[in-house]
C-alpha positions, 0 to 999 in steps of 0.5 A: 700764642696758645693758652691751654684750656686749663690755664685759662680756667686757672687765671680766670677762677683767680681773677674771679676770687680776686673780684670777689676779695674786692668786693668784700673789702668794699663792703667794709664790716665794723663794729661786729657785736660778737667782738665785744668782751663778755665783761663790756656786755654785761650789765650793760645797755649800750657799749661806747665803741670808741668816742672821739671828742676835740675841743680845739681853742681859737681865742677867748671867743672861738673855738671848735668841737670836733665828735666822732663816736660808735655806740652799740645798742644792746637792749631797748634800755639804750634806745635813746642813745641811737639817736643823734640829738645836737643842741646849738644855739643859732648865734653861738654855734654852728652845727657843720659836717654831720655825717652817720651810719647805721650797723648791724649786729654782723658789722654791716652798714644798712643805713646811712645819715643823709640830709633829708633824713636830718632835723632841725628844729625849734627847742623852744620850750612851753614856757618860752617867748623866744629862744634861738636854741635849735636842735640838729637830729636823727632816728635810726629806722626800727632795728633789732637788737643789737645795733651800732650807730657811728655819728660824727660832727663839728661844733663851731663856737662863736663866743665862749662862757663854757669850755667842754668838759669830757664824761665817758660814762654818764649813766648806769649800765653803760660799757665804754671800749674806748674815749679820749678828750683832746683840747689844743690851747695856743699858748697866748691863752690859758684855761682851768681843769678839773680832773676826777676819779681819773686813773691816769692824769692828762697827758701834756705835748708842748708845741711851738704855738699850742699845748696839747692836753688828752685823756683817754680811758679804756675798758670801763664796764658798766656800773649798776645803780648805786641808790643814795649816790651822789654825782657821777664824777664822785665815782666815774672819770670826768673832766671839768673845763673853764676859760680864764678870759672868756668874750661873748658877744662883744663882752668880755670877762675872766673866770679865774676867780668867783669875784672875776666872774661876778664882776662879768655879771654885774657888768651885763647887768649895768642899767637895767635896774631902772623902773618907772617913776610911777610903780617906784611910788607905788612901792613906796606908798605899799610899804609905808605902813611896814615895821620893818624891813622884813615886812616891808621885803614880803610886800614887795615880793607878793606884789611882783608874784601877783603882777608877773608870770614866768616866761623864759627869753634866751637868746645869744647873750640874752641867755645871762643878760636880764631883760630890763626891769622896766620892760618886765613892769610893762609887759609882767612877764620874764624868766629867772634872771628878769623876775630876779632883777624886777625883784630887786628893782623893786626892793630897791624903790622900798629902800631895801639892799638885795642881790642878784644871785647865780645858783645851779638848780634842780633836786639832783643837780650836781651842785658847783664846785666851790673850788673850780670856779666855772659858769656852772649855774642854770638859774637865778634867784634873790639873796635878800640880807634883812633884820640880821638874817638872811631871805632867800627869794624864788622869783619864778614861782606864783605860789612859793611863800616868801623865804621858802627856797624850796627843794630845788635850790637849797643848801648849795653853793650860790653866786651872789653878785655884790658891787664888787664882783661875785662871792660865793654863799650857801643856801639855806638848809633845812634841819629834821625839825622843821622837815616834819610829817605829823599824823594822826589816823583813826581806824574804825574796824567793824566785825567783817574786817572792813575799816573806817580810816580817818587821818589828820596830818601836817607836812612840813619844810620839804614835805611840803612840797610833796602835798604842794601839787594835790593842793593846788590839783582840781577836785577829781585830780585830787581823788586820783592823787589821794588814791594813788599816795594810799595805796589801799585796794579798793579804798573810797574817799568820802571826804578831804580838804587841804590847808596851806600854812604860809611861811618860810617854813610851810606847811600843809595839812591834810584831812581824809576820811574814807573807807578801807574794805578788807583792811583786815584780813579774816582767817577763820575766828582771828582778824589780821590787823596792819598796824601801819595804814599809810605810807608803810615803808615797801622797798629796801634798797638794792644790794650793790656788789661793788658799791662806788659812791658814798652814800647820800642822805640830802635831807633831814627829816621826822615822821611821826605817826600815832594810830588808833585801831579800834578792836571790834565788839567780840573780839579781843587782842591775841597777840602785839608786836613787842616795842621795835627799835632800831638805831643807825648811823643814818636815823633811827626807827621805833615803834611802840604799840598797846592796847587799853580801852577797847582799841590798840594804840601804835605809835611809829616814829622814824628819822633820818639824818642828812649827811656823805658816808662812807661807800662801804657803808652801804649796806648798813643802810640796807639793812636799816631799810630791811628793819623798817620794812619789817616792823612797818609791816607789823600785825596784830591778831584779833581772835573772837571771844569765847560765847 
């Protein structure tokens, strides 16, 4: 049979184009960049491509999580997110099927996730003895912007306080094209959710042996920062899941109600309260010279500062179970829940009733939902009801004074576990009055514009915790403190000391003398004079376009300033900033400044009120943040004398 020479070339160039469409199908393109909408890139550092999450319940101990997601990694902002970081705990969870790759900004793999390039290692902290908390990660090689990391994997769980909740943005400035959570329920068992700001509620499939529940959202664009906010699910889809009947190591429990789920702790805890006959004696004998149970409850509570240090120990079950409290007496060490239980222990030996608290800790922490009962605490702490009042006990700390909670759990809902089960409380808060900075400064100016600055100051309630750490630094970490806190070009102290006033309200104070060079500024015969030496308010908030949050003041405080600025032989006072007052919904500002007997007299005053404002109110707070600034940066001038 004969082919023409032209037909051959024909079916040979066909082939070859067929060859090569192959061959580009093969090298599979996902996730180009420029596929993205201009309104998912702006403002944002990363754009969640698709995030896949499955949590599919086995019974009330077992369960599996199922992720598979895409990240693109706009900017160096985002780095963080490119890497795979899974937390497991090694009796809990299993970590299986990892997989990951790596794309360009064109859509093409240029890395793949293999075995040896996977860690696992220890998360065990620097204030651990033991936990059996592991991490499983990966690190993507240097890349230019922007990138795209694919992950996927299986959590397998073998014992369930927690069910998985679903947050598709959890930061500032992060896009997501696509997110859905799936949870698949047999039908024997029930659990709780808590749906918010939502648009579209979960979609329910009933089966014949399990329901089906998903959400998904689409086409978020990144938030900017919203300042004085509160948590994210405030203003941004979030679920929040929690068993009914839950079993964790042969221990089982329900979460259906606060007073269910206190019963599950007071269970853990049966017999470990037990102390050594001796060390009950010697609690005895310390406080059998008490007046009341106040007085007999501070012993106690200083006697265990002083014996203890603080030591974390979570492993499996170990991670809400309290060591027993005649372990911690020998060995005088234990994390929140064994200092708590110690604690109580002991308060037990002076005769005093306490209880064991639950409390979800942090500054910022997104306190518990009062209404959605879940295991949402990190911490634990002492409820101690003494002389018609109620103490707050931090067992962890060395230093905090007795009934000081402190700012990392205070006013927020806590877990009191009680005989019968566990009741709901809210810590203590602190009010304006008692979160109080009083000082007191000298400014001595000479001719040249040079100053002597001397100031006396009390920080109180909160504020103390902000001189805590100068307090207790060594003497040249002190100086850079002090230094850094001013914030006057080249300031040089000469002299400082600190004193702790201990109570449960505390406070310190704090005495500087140094010398400010060019506090004043000289322009020709006039001397510009800062009113305001220290802690001058700098920065406004930002603006905010589209303002999402309420706004959030979390404390209460008073700050008063009087200072003296002494006016320097030949010279006389030209000009003074009028009396400055300003009112707002969230505190009030003022400063009243005169001169008399050779110096100017300023007075400042400012307060702010705790509370949850509406979110269109925010730029009423900006523009009370503007006054401030301008009045804080009030000047006087000084013009020399006529000889």
């Amino acid at each position: 049979m004969h082919i023409s020479m032209d037909l051959f070339k024909h079916r040979f160039c066909t082939l070859a184009l067929l060859i090569i469409g192959l061959s580009l199908s093969a090298a599979e393109i996902k996730y180009p960049v420029n596929t993205l909408p201009d309104s998912l890139k702006a403002n944002a550092m990363i754009v969640i491509r698709n995030w896949n999450q499955k949590f599919e319940i086995k019974s009330i101990g077992k369960g599996t999580e199922t992720y598979s997601y895409a990240i693109t990694i706009l900017n160096e902002n985002g780095l963080d997110y490119a890497e795979l970081y899974v937390p497991y705990s090694v009796k809990l969870q299993k970590v299986q099927n990892i997989k990951g790759s790596v794309y360009n900004k064109e859509g093409e793999k240029i890395e793949s996730l293999t075995q040896d390039k996977l860690s696992d290692f220890s998360a065990i902290s620097g204030y651990s003895l033991y936990e059996d908390d592991r991490v499983k990660s990966f690190t993507p090689k240097t890349l230019s912007y922007p990138f795209t990391v694919e992950y996927s994997y299986d959590i397998v769980w073998d014992g369930l306080l927690f069910y998985p909740g679903w947050q598709p943005v959890d930061d500032y400035n992060v896009s997501v094209e696509a997110s859905n959570f799936t949870i698949v329920c047999p039908k024997n068992i029930t659990f709780r959710y808590r749906e918010y700001s939502l648009k579209n509620p979960a979609e329910i499939i009933q089966g014949d042996d399990v329901t089906t529940y998903k959400w998904a959202v689409s086409s978020l664009v990144a938030m900017l920062e919203q300042p004085f906010s509160g948590p994210f699910r405030d203003f941004s889809p979030t679920v929040m899941c929690a068993p009914n009947d839950f079993e964790i190591e042969g221990y089982q429990g329900n979460m259906s109600s606060w007073k269910s789920m206190g019963k599950f702790i007071a269970d853990l805890n049966i017999g470990r309260d037990q102390l050594p006959e001796e060390t009950k004696a010697l609690i005895k004998e310390k406080v059998k010279n008490c007046h009341s149970d106040y007085e007999k409850a501070k012993v106690v509570y200083e006697y265990m500062q002083g014996k203890t240090r603080y030591l974390n120990i979570a492993v499996g079950i170990g991670g809400w179970q309290p060591i027993p409290a005649e372990t911690v007496d020998r060995l005088g060490y234990g994390d929140c829940k064994a200092l708590s239980n110690y604690t109580k222990s002991l308060l037990d030996a002076a005769g005093i009733k306490s209880y064991y608290t639950l409390i979800r800790a942090g500054r910022n922490a997104s306190t518990t939902q009062p209404a959605f009962p879940s295991n949402s605490f990190n911490h634990a702490i002492l409820c101690v009801p003494v002389d018609k009042d109620t103490i707050w006990l931090e067992c962890t700390n060395q230093h905090m004074p007795f009934g000081y909670i402190g700012s990392s759990t205070y006013d927020r809902p806590a877990l009191v576990i009680t005989e019968n089960g566990g009741r709901l409380v809210h810590t203590r808060s602190y009010s304006a009055n008692e979160n109080q900075l009083i000082r007191n400064t000298s400014v001595q100016l000479d001719a040249t514009g040079n100053a002597l600055l001397s100031t006396s100051s009390v920080h109180k309630g909160l504020l103390y915790e902000n001189k805590l750490g100068v307090y207790l630094s060594g003497t040249e970490d002190r100086k850079k403190m002090i230094l850094n806190e001013i914030n006057l070009p080249g300031a040089f102290l000469n002299q400082f000391d600190y004193k702790e006033m201990r109570s449960e309200v505390p406070a310190i104070s704090e005495n500087i003398n140094m010398d400010a060079p060019r506090y004043a500024t000289m322009a020709g015969t006039r001397m510009i004079v800062a009113l305001i030496p220290l802690d001058r308010q700098r920065e406004v908030p930002k603006k905010v376009n589209k303002r999402l949050s309420d706004v959030i003041i979390r404390n209460s405080k008073i700050a008063i300033d009087t200072i003296t600025i002494s006016i320097p032989d030949g010279y006389q006072v030209e000009s003074i900033p009028g009396a400055i007052k300003t009112e707002s919904r969230f505190g009030t500002y003022s400063l009243e400044s005169s001169a008399r007997d050779n110096a100017l007299i300023c007075i400042r005053r400012i307060e702010m009120r705790k509370g949850k404002f509406p979110a269109d109110s925010y730029n009423e707070l900006v523009d009370f943040y503007k006054k401030v600034v301008t009045a804080d940066n009030s000047k006087v001038s000084l013009k020399k004398a006529a000889t």
